[in-house]
Structures are given as structure tokens and as C-alpha cells.
N, C-alpha and C positions, 0 to 999 in steps of 0.2 A: 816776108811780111809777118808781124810778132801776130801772135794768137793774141784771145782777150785775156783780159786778167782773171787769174786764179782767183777759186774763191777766198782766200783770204782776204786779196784786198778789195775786192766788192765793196759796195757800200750798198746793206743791207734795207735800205728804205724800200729803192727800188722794187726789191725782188719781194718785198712784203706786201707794195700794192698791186702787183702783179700776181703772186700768190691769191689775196685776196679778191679781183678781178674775177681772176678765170671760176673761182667758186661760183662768183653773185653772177657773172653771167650764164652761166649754165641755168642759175634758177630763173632766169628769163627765157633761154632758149628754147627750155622745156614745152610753154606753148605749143613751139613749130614741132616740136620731137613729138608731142604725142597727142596735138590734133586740140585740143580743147579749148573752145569760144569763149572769150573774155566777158560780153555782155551777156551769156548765156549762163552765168555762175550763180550760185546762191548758196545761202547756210554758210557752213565752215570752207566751200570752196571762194566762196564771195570773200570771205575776210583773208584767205590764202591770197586772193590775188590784187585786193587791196594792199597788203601787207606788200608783195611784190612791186606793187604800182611807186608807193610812197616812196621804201628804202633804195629797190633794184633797179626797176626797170631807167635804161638810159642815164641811170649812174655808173655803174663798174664797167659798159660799153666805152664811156668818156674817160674813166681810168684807164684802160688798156689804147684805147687812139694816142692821147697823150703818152704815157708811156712808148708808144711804137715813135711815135716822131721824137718824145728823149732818146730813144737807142740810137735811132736812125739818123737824127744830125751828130750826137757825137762820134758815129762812125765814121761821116762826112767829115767829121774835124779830124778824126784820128789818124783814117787812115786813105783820103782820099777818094776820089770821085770813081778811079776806076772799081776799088772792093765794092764802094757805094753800088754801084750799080751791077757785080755781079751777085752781089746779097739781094737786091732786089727780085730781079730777073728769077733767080731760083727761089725766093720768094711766092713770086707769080704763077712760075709754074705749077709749087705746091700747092698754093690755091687754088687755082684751074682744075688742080688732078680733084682735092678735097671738094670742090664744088660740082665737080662733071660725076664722080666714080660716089658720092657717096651722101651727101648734104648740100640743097643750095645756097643756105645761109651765112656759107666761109667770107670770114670778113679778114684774113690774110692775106690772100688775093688781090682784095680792092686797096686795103691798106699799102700793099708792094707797090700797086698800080699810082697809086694818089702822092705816095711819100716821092717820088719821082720832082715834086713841086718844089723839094727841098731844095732842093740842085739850083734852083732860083733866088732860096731865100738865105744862103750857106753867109752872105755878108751883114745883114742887117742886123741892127744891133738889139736885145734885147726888147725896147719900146718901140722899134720896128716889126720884131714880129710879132710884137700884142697889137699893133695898130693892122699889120695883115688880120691876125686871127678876129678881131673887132669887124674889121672892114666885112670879110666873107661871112663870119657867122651872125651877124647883124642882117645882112642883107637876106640868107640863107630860111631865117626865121620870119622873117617882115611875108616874105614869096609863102609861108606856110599858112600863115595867118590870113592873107587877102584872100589866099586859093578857097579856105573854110568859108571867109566870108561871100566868096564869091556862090557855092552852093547851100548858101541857105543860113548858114549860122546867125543869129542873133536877129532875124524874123522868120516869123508864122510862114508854115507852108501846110499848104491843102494832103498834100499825098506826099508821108515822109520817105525818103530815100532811103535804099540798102545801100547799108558798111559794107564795106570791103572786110574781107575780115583778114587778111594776106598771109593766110596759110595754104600750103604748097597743095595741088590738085591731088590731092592722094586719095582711095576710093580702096573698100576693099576687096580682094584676090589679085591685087596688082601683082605680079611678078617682077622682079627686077631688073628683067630687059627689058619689060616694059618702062618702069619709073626711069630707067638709064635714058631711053629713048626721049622721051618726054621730058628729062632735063635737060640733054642736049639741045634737042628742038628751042628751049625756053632760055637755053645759054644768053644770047646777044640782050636780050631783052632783062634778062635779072640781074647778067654783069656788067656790063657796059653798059645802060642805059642806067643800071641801077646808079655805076659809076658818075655819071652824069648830073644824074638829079643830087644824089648826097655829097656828093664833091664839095663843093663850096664848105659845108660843115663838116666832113672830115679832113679836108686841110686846113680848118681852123684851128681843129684841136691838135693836129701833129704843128701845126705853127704854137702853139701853148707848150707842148712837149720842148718844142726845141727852144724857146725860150727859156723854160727852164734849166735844158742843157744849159743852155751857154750864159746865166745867172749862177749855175752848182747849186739847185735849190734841190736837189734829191742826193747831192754827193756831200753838202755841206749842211745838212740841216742845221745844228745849231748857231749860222748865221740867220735864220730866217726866222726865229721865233715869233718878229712881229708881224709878220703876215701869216702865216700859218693859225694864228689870232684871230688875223679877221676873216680868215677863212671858215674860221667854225663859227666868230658871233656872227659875220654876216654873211657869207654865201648859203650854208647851212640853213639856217631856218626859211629862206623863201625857196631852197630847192626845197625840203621836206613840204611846203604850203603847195607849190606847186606839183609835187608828186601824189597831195591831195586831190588837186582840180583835176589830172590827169585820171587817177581812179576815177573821180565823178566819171569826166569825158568815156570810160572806157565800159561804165554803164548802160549808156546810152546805143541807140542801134544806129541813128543816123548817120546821113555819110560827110555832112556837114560836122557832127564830133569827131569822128573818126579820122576827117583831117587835121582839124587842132587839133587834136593827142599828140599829132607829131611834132609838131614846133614845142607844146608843152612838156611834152617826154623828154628832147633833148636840151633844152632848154632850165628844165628845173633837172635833168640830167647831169649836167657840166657845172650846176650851183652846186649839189650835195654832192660831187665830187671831189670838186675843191674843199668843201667841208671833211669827208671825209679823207684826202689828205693830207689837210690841216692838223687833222686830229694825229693821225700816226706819225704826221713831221712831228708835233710837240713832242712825242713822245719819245721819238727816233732822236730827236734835239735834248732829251736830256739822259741819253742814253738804255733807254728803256725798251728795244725791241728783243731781247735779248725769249721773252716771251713768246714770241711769234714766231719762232723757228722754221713752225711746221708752214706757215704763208710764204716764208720765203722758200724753200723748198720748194714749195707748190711753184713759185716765180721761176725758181730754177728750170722747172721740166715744164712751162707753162703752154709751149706748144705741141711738146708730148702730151699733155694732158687736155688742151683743147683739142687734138685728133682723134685721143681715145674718148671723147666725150660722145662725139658722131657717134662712133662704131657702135658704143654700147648704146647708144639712145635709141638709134635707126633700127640694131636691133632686135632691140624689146619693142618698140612702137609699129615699127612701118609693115606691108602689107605680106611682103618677102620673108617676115621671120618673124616676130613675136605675134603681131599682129593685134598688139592692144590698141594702134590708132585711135580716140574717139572715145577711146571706153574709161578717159580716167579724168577726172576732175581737177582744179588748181591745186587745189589740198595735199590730194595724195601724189602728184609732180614734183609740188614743191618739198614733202618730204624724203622724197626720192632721189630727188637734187640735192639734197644737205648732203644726207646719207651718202650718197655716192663722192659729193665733192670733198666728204671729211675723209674717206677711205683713200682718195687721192693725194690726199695731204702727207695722209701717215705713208703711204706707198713711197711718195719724194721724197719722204725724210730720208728713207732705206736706202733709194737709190744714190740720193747726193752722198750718205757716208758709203754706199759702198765702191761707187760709179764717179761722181765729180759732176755729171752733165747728163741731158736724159739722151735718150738715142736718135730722135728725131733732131736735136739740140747739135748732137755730136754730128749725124751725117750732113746738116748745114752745115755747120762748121769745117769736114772737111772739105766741101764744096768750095766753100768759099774760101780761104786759107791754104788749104791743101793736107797733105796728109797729116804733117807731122801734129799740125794743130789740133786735129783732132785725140790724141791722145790725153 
């Protein structure tokens, strides 16, 4: 079975919005890494997570889903059903290990678990599967917004409800067979149930992904100029409007805002996503990435570097070894998160000239492929 293509013949959009992905989500993840309440912010951490709310949050998450259903059906086309499914599977596993041994928030996992849907949708055509992705994330949204409406939003209530704030049960002198235990225990209920409820809207966007496969809107950009157009006059500006009302929403303590954030987060999510691939197709369409080196890079080793983002966050943060938990504001997260995601950039540059593939990249790959591809 042929390995994937070398990097020469790549097509460098790809690995750019993936590059850039894995950055902007990390300055989201930060939240869960080091504990700090959203509605609880003020001063320079309030405009930090403002700032997060508008640009990040539920954006570059909708980049990387898409992209995982781009990879994932042209696998399916490439190279069949059986790789398909032993790249998943060890996929799954990965995630399972990253989510049980180290962080609950591995969206690898659900991702391997969910892309399985492909395998159903490997025939339809293009306007087939924007009419799937419509269908589920249309509906997925509608259930988010009733559920808000249903506890209280948009009337007066006497005695206002506590937010959920869904940050992981962490408390401090945990030890880490403690928090091991207690993830486990929380396993069924945060993967598979979690898999459950966001399903519909992450096989929406892996149905988006694979339409584009199978369009070539990320291997051919410069056919696509005129939509990558209206990508940025119009999905862009009501994702940015939306990723405004989301900050409001995220001001608020109630549990009635605190569930529309969600529909609104992903929702003005998947607009300035599209915006912002719009933007890098035009530019990628008139040959202009040539700049962005260091993002593709970052794409290259994008799941080595989503791993080592845990390691180092959990710990500086969690109870077992830094033990800042609690003690830091959006502000200084979020310049934490730059800092650290630009040092990973220049790190990928080094390794793709010296390396080709990151290591975590490589031992998939042998897995799946076998040895030789790995080299």
C-alpha cells in the first residue's frame, strides 16, 4: 500500500489551516488547562477573553473537524475502506489513551469515533453532502436554542440559575491517581455520551471536510476564487457579529446564557471559519502562502503538537505538578498560549527540514501503512 505523498507534492493550504488551527485552539483550551471562569473576568482579562470569544473560540475547533473529515474521506477514496478503518481505530485508541492518561478534552478520539459516518457517505455527491451537513447541523442548533429557551431564556425568572461552568472537577493537592481515577470513573459519561449529544454537529463539519475533498477546494484553490469571496464578504462578518453576542452570552452567570453560547459558539464558529479559509484560499489561489511556512509546519506535526500541548499545560496547571490551577486570569492564558504556540511553530519548522514528519505523525503512519512508510 503507497505511503502518502511526500512533502513536495502536498498542497500547502491544507497544512496552513491546520497549522494555524492547532495554535488558535490551544488559546481556547487554555480555559480548561488552567481553570479560569469566563464570567468571572474583568479589566485586561475581560477584553482577553472577549478577544477569544469573537476571533477563537469555536472557530479554529470548526477548522480542524473539517479538515479531519478532508483527510479522512480522501483516505477513503485513496486508499480504501479497510486503511480507512485501521487509521481510525488507532486513531481511537490514541484518543482514549490522551483522554484516560492525561486530559479529558481529546477531540481525536471523538473525531476517529464520528468519522466512521463517512463510510456511509463515501458515494454522494458534493450537494449531497452539504445537504447531509445542513440537514444535521441545522437540526443540531435548532435542539440548542429550544433547550436555552426551555430554561428560562428570554423571560424574567424570580431566582436566577447557576451556569455550568464545564470545567473538569479539579480541586487542589489532587494527586494523580487521584484525577486518573476520577477520569476514568467520568470516562462513559464525557466520551460517549459526550459523543452522543455533539455528534450530529461534528459529522456535519467532517461532511463540509469531505465535500471539499471531493470539490479539490483545498488541493485546487485557484479554481475556487469565487467562493472563497464570499466566504470572507459573507460568512465572516456575521461569524465575527456572532462571536460578539457569544462574549455577551459568556458574561452572564445564568444557565439559560450559558446554553445558548453553545449553539452561538459553534454556529458563528463554522461562519468565521469559513471566513477565515476564505481569506488563506485567496491567498493560497494566487500563490501567496509561500509566507506562512511556519503554519504549515505547525500542520505537518499538528498532532504532535496537539499532544505536547496537554503535557505542557496539565503540567504547569493541574494539581500533580505546577499547580497554578485557578491562579491565572484570561490575559495571561492567553499570552501563554501565543507564546508557547509560536515556539511550536519555529520547533516544526526544524523538524520538517530535518525529520520530514513529526514522531507521533510517523508512528501512525507506521501503524497504518507498515514499516516501510514510515521512513
Amino acid at each position: 500500500m503507497p505511503a502518502p505523498a511526500p512533502v513536495r507534492e502536498r498542497s500547502p493550504l491544507p497544512d496552513v489551516l491546520r497549522g494555524l488551527a492547532i495554535v488558535g485552539i490551544l488559546t481556547v483550551n487554555m480555559q480548561e488547562f488552567s481553570g479560569y471562569v469566563e464570567w468571572r473576568q474583568s479589566g485586561l482579562d475581560r477584553a482577553a477573553q472577549v478577544l477569544i470569544d469573537v476571533f477563537a473560540n469555536g472557530r479554529f475547533i470548526s477548522i480542524f473537524a473539517m479538515l479531519f473529515g478532508w483527510g479522512a474521506y480522501g483516505l477513503l477514496q485513496r486508499h480504501g475502506a479497510v486503511i480507512f478503518r485501521r487509521r481510525h481505530l488507532l486513531l481511537l485508541a490514541l484518543g482514549t489513551a490522551h483522554h484516560l492518561l492525561l486530559w479529558r478534552g481529546d477531540i481525536i478520539g471523538l473525531y476517529a469515533l464520528l468519522a466512521w459516518a463517512l463510510l456511509l457517505l463515501a458515494r454522494p455527491s458534493v450537494r449531497g453532502l452539504l445537504a447531509v451537513a445542513a440537514g444535521l447541523g441545522g437540526w443540531w442548533l435548532l435542539t440548542g436554542v429550544l433547550a436555552a429557551w426551555a430554561a428560562g431564556f428570554g423571560r424574567a425568572v424570580e431566582v436566577e440559575a447557576t451556569r455550568f461552568s464545564g470545567l473538569p472537577p479539579i480541586r487542589p493537592g489532587l494527586d494523580y491517581a487521584e484525577v486518573l481515577a476520577r477520569r476514568a470513573a467520568d470516562f462513559p459519561g464525557d466520551y460517549f455520551a459526550g459523543a452522543l449529544y455533539n455528534g450530529p454537529w461534528v459529522i456535519a463539519l467532517l461532511a463540509l471536510g469531505a465535500a471539499a475533498a471531493r470539490a479539490g477546494l483545498l488541493t485546487h484553490p485557484e479554481r475556487f476564487g469565487w467562493l472563497f469571496r464570499r466566504f470572507v464578504v459573507l460568512a465572516l462578518p456575521f461569524g465575527l457579529l456572532l462571536g460578539g453576542l457569544l462574549a455577551f452570552l459568556n458574561t452572564r452567570t445564568d444557565l439559560a446564557a450559558g446554553l445558548l453560547a453553545i449553539p452561538v459558539r459553534m454556529s458563528g464558529g463554522l461562519l468565521s471559519a469559513l471566513g477565515y479559509v476564505g481569506l488563506l484560499g485567496l491567498i493560497a489561489a494566487r500563490g501567496g502562502l509561500g509566507r506562512w511556512g511556519l503554519f504549515a509546519a505547525g500542520g505537518r506535526l499538528a498532532l504532535t503538537n496537539y499532544l505536547t500541548q496537554t503535557v505542557v499545560m496539565t503540567t504547569i496547571f493541574y494539581p500533580y505538578a505546577g499547580a497554578q490551577w485557578g491562579r491565572w486570569g484570561a490575559a495571561p492564558a492567553l499570552a501563554l498560549a501565543l507564546a508557547f504556540g509560536t515556539l511550536q511553530l519555529l520547533f516544526s519548522a526544524w523538524w520538517v527540514r530535518r525529520f520530514g514528519s513529526g514522531p507521533v505523525e510517523r508512528l501512525l503512519r507506521r501503524g497504518v501503512y507498515g514499516r516501510a512508510s514510515a521512513q
